[in-house]
VOZADREN-361906 format. One record per residue (C-alpha): residue in three letters; x negated, y negated, z. Coordinates in steps of 0.02 Angstrom, whole numbers, plus 50000, padded with zeros to 5 digits. Each point is the difference from the previous one (the first is absolute). Layout:
N
AlaXYZ/...
***
This chain:
327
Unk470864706159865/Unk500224997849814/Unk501964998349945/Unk499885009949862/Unk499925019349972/Unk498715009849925/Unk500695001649827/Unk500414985749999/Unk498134994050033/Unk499505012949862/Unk501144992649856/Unk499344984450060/Unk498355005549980/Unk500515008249827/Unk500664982349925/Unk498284991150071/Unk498865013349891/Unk501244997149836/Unk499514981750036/Unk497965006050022/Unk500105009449840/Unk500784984849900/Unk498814988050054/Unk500884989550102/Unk498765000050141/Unk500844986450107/Unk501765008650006/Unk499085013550054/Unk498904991650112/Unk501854993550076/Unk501145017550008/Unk498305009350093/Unk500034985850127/Unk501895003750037/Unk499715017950001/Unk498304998850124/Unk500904989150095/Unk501385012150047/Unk498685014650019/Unk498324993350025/Unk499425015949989/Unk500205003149830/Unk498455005149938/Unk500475000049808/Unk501004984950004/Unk498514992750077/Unk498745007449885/Unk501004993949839/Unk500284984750075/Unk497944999349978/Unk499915004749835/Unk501304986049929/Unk498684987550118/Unk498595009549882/Unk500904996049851/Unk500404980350009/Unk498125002050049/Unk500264993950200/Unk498895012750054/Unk499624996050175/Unk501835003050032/Unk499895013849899/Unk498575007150128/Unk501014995950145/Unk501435010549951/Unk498815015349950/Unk499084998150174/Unk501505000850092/Unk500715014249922/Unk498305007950058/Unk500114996050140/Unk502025009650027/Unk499305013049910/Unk498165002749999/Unk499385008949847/Unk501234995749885/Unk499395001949817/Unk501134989049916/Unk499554983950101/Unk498215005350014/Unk499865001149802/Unk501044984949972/Unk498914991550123/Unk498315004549872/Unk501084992849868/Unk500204983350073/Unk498114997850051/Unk499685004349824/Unk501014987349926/Unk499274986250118/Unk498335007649944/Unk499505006050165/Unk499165015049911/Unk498925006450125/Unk501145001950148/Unk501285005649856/Unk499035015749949/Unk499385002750172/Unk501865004650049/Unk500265009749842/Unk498525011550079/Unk500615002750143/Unk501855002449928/Unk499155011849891/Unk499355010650118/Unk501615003750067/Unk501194999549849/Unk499295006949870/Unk500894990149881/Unk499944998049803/Unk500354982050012/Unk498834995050158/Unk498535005849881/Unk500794991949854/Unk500114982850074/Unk498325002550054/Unk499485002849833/Unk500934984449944/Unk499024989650146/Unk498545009349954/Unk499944995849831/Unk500714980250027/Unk498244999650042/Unk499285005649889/Unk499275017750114/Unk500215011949870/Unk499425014450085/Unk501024997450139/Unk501554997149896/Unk499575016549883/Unk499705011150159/Unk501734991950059/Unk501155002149839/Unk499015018050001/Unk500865003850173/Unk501804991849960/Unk499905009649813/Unk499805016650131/Unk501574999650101/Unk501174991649857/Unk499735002249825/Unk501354990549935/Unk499414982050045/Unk499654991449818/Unk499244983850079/Unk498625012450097/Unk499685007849828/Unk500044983949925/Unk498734991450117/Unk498835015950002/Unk500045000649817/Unk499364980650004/Unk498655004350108/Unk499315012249866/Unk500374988549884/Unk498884986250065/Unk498765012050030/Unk499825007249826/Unk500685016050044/Unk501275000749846/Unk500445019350004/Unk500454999350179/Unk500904983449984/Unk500935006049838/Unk500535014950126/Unk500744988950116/Unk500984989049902/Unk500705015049891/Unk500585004250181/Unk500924986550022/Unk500584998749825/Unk500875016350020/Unk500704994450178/Unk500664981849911/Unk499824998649832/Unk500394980949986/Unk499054994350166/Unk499004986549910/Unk498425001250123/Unk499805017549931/Unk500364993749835/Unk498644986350009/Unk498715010850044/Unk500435012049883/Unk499594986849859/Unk498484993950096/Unk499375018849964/Unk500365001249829/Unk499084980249994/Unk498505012850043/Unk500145011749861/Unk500284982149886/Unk501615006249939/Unk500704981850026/Unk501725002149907/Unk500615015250105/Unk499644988750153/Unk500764983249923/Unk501615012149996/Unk499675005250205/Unk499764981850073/Unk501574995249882/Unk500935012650088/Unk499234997450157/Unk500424979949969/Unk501865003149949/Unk500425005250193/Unk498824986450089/Unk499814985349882/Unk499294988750135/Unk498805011250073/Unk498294991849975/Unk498995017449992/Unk500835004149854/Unk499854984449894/Unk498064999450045/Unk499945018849929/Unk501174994149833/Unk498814988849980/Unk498475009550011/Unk500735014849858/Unk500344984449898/Unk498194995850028/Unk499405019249968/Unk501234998049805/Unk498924982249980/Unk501544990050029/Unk498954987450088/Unk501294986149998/Unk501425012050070/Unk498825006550122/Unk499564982250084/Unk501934997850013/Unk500575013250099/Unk498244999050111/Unk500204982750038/Unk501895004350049/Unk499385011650103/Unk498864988350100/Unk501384987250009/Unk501085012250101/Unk498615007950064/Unk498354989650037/Unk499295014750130/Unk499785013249868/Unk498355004349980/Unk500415010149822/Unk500714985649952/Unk498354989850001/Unk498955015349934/Unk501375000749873/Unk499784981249934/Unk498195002250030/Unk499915012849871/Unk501184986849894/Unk498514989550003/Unk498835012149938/Unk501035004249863/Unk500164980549994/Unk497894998649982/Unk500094990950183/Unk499055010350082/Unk499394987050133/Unk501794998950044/Unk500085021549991/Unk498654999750164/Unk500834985950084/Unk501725011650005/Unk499195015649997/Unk499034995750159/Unk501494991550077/Unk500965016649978/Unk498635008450084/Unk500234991650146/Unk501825000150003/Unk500035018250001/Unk498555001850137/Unk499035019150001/Unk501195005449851/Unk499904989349843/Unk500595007149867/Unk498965012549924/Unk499894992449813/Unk499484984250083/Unk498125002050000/Unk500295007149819/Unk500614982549941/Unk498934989950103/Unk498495006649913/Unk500584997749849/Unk500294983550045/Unk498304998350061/Unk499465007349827/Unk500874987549913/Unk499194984250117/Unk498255007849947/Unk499565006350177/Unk499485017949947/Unk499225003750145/Unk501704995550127/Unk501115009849867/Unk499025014250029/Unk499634999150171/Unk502164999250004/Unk500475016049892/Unk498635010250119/Unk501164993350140/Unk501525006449913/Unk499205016649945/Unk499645002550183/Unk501764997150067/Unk500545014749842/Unk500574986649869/Unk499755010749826/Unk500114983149923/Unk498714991250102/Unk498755016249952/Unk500255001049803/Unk499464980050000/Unk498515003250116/Unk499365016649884/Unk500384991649841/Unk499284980450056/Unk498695001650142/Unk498935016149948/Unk498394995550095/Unk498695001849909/
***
């Protein structure tokens, strides 16, 4: 028998969750020992204890503490959903989304499909992840990030009026989130109004001045205003902090074509193509055959831009009626 009372256990418990919310995962870790050790029943105590594990990124221990509050209280959506959460970090995708399924089909939950949609569209399963921010947008309307990461999706896809939907969504929910804010200058990049989205990514750069996503999009509005040395600044930051981004090597890659390298443009170009797997970015094929062009090979840069007018890239389509009329 544990010596203390109940309220006392529960102000316990209330000064180990002031400790989870600051950060300081180890305290934590410490006070929801104490407490599970004087009710080992605890089922929250337990369950937090997993997510400060999650956090300093010990995840095994993590999925210990979730499987044994599963198995005091069988069902429990809190441990099951954290439980998702720490497969996902580890990258254990599969079995990850597998449980979100089956969680689904028994909560149905705005944020089971939304972390779904995030898995989803980690990699790179667009449909999936659309059909899943679809269903999370359904039950809660208020979730900027799920308008944010649908609006993406239509962005990538060349599906401006739906994406410019979105975003104004989210603008309206946060008007500073700087995701939102990026893409919204990323849409006006498509409409070539390059100042009003210099003034966006600014804005968008003044809250996360470190985020490499943003730099690589400064960088390509500088190289939309023909600012070609600011433009290889802020891209090259971007792969410093960042050497995964696949917009980041498109982006340089069209540095180089603006650079008369185009050797170097299809080297990137293609490397960003298979960075990003079954969804390259949809200008891609646009700038490869013009790099193509540029090399000589007619016949390849044409062969490219029928590619891209396939996949819907307006772009890719104007080159191919205007250059490679057969005759």
């Amino acid at each position: 028998m544990g010596g203390k009372s109940e309220q006392e256990l529960l102000d316990d418990f209330a000064r180990a969750n002031v400790a989870l919310k600051r950060d300081r995962y180890v305290m934590a870790i410490q006070a929801y020992d104490q407490i599970i050790k004087e009710s080992p029943k605890f089922t929250a105590a337990i369950n937090n204890r997993g997510i400060a594990y999650m956090e300093l990124g010990q995840f095994q221990e993590a999925l210990k503490n979730f499987d044994l509050v599963l198995s005091l209280e069988p069902g429990d959506y809190d441990a099951a959903f954290n439980r998702t959460r720490a497969l996902w970090l580890q990258g254990l995708w599969r079995p990850a989304l597998e449980e979100l399924h089956l969680l689904s089909s028994t909560h149905d939950s705005a944020a089971v499909y939304f972390r779904m949609g995030q898995i989803y569209y980690q990699q790179n399963r667009l449909d999936s992840a659309l059909w899943s921010f679809d269903q999370s947008l359904e039950i809660d309307t208020v979730n900027v990030e799920a308008w944010i990461n649908r609006g993406n999706i239509h962005y990538y896809r060349g599906d401006y009026p739906r994406s410019q939907y979105d975003i104004q969504k989210a603008l309206a929910l946060e008007s500073s989130h700087p995701l939102a804010m990026n893409t919204q200058a990323l849409l006006l990049t498509e409409d070539s109004d390059w100042l009003e989205a210099l003034k966006w990514i600014k804005r968008a750069l003044a809250i996360q001045p470190e985020e490499p996503y943003l730099i690589n999009n400064l960088g390509y509005v500088y190289m939309g205003m023909d600012s070609l040395s600011q433009a290889e600044q802020y891209i090259n930051q971007s792969l410093l902090l960042d050497p995964n981004n696949p917009w980041a090597y498109r982006n340089k890659a069209i540095w180089y074509l603006k650079s008369h390298r185009p050797k170097k443009t299809i080297e990137l170009l293609e490397q960003a193509q298979t960075m990003t797997q079954n969804n390259p970015p949809l200008d891609l094929l646009y700038y490869l055959g013009q790099a193509y062009e540029a090399i000589g090979d007619h016949e390849k840069a044409c062969n490219t831009w029928h590619k891209g007018q396939q996949q819907g890239d307006r772009r890719s389509a104007a080159m191919l009626e205007q250059f490679c009329k057969s005759g």
